[in-house]
Every structure is written in C-alpha cells, then in structure tokens.
C-alpha positions as CSV (number, residue, x, y, z in Angstrom):
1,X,-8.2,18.3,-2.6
2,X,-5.9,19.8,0.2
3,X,-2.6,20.5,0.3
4,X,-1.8,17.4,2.2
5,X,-3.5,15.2,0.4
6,X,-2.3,16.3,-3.0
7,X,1.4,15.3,-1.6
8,X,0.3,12.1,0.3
9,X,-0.9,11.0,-3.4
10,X,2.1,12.4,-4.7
11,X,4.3,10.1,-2.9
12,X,2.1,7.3,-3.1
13,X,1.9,7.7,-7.1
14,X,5.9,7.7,-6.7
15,X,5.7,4.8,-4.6
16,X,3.6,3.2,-7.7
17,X,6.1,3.8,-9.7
18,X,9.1,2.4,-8.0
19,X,7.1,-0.4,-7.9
20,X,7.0,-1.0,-11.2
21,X,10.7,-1.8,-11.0
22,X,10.1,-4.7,-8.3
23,X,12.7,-7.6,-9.6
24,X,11.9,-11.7,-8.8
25,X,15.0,-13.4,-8.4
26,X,15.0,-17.3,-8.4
27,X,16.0,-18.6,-5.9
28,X,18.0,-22.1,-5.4
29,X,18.8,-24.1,-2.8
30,X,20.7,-27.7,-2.2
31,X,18.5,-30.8,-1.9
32,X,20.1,-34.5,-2.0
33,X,23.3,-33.2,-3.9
34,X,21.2,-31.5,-6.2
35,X,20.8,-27.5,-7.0
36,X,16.4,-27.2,-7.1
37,X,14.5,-24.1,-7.3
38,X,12.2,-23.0,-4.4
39,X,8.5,-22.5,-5.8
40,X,8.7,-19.1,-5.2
41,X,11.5,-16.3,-6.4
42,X,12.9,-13.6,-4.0
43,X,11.7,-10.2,-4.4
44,X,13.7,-7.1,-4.2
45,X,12.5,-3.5,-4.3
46,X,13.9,-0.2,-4.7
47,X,15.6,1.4,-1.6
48,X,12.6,4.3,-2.5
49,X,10.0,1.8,-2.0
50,X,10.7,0.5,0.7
51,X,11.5,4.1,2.3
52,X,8.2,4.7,0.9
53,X,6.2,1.8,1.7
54,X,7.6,0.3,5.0
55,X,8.8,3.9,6.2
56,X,6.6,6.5,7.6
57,X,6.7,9.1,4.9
58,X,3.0,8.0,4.0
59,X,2.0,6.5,7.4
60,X,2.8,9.0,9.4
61,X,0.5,10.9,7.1
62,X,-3.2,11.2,8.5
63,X,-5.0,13.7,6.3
64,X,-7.9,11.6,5.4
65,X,-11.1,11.9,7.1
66,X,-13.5,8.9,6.6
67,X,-16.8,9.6,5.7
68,X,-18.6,8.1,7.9
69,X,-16.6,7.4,10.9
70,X,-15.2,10.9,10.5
71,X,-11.6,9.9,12.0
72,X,-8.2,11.4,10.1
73,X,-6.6,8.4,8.8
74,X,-3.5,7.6,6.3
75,X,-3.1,6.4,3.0
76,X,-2.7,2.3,4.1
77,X,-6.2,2.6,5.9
78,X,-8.0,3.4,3.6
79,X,-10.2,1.0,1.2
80,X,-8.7,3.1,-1.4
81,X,-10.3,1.3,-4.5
82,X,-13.5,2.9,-3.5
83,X,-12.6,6.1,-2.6
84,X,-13.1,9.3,-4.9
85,X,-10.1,11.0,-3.6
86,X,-11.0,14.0,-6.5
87,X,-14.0,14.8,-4.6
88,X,-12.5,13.8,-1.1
89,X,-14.3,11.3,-0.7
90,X,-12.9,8.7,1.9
91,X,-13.7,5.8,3.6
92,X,-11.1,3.9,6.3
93,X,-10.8,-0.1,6.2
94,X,-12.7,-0.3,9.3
95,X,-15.8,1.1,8.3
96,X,-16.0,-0.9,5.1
97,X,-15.7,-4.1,7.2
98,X,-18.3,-3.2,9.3
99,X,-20.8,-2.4,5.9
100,X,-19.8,-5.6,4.7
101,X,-20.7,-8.1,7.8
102,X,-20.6,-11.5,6.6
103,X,-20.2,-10.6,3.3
104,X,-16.6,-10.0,3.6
C-alpha cells in the first residue's frame, strides 16, 4: 500500500468514525392546529464529516488505479466492498457495472 493510499484510508477510517456520532433529530411540524411528526427525523453530522465527506479532502484524492480499466480514481468510485485494498487491489464503480449487465 502506497503512501497515498495509506492516508486516503486514513481519513476515510476518520470519516467512519465521525460517523458513528450522526444524531436523528425528530422533527415536527403544524398540521390542522396540531404539532405531528414528519416520518422521517433530521440528520446532523459532525462539522469533520461533512469536511470529510462532502469536501474534497478524499475526492480530490485519486490514487487508486482500477484493475481492469487501469484509470487513477478516488475513494467514492470505487466499489469498495470488493476491493482488497491490502493487496491493492481496486476496482472503480464503472467497471463493476459494466461486469454486472443486467444483473445489476
């Protein structure tokens, strides 16, 4: 693993973390006189996360090369549930779409 990978992962295991400490706040609003809950709560995250995941600290980040399409991509393209990232081995959102066809 490369220096740039180790601290892509790095930020993305801090991002992990700072997700952990995502709050759901109900949320209520008037109807007919009467205070009612909305089926689904607010969410608030961390200033970190969201520096982390909507900034381009990781983004901007391309230091993964995809196996088989060979292009340097970041973190967020990758189908990173099936990628051995100890062995660097990557493979990009695209190309897993494409192997997949109509099974997808």
């Amino acid at each position: 693993m490369t220096a740039e990978v180790k601290m892509v992962m790095g930020l993305v295991d801090e991002m992990k973390e700072e997700e952990k400490k995502t709050v759901h706040v109900p949320h209520y609003f008037k109807r007919g006189g009467k205070m009612v809950r909305r089926s689904y709560d607010d969410t608030v995250y961390t200033d970190r996360y969201k520096e982390l995941f909507f900034g381009t600290a990781i983004r901007s980040q391309k230091v993964f090369c995809c196996a088989e399409c060979k292009e340097k991509v970041d973190y967020f393209s990758l189908e990173s549930w099936c990628c051995d990232f100890e062995h660097g081995k990557y493979l990009c959102a695209d190309c897993y779409e494409s192997d997949m066809g109509e099974d997808l």
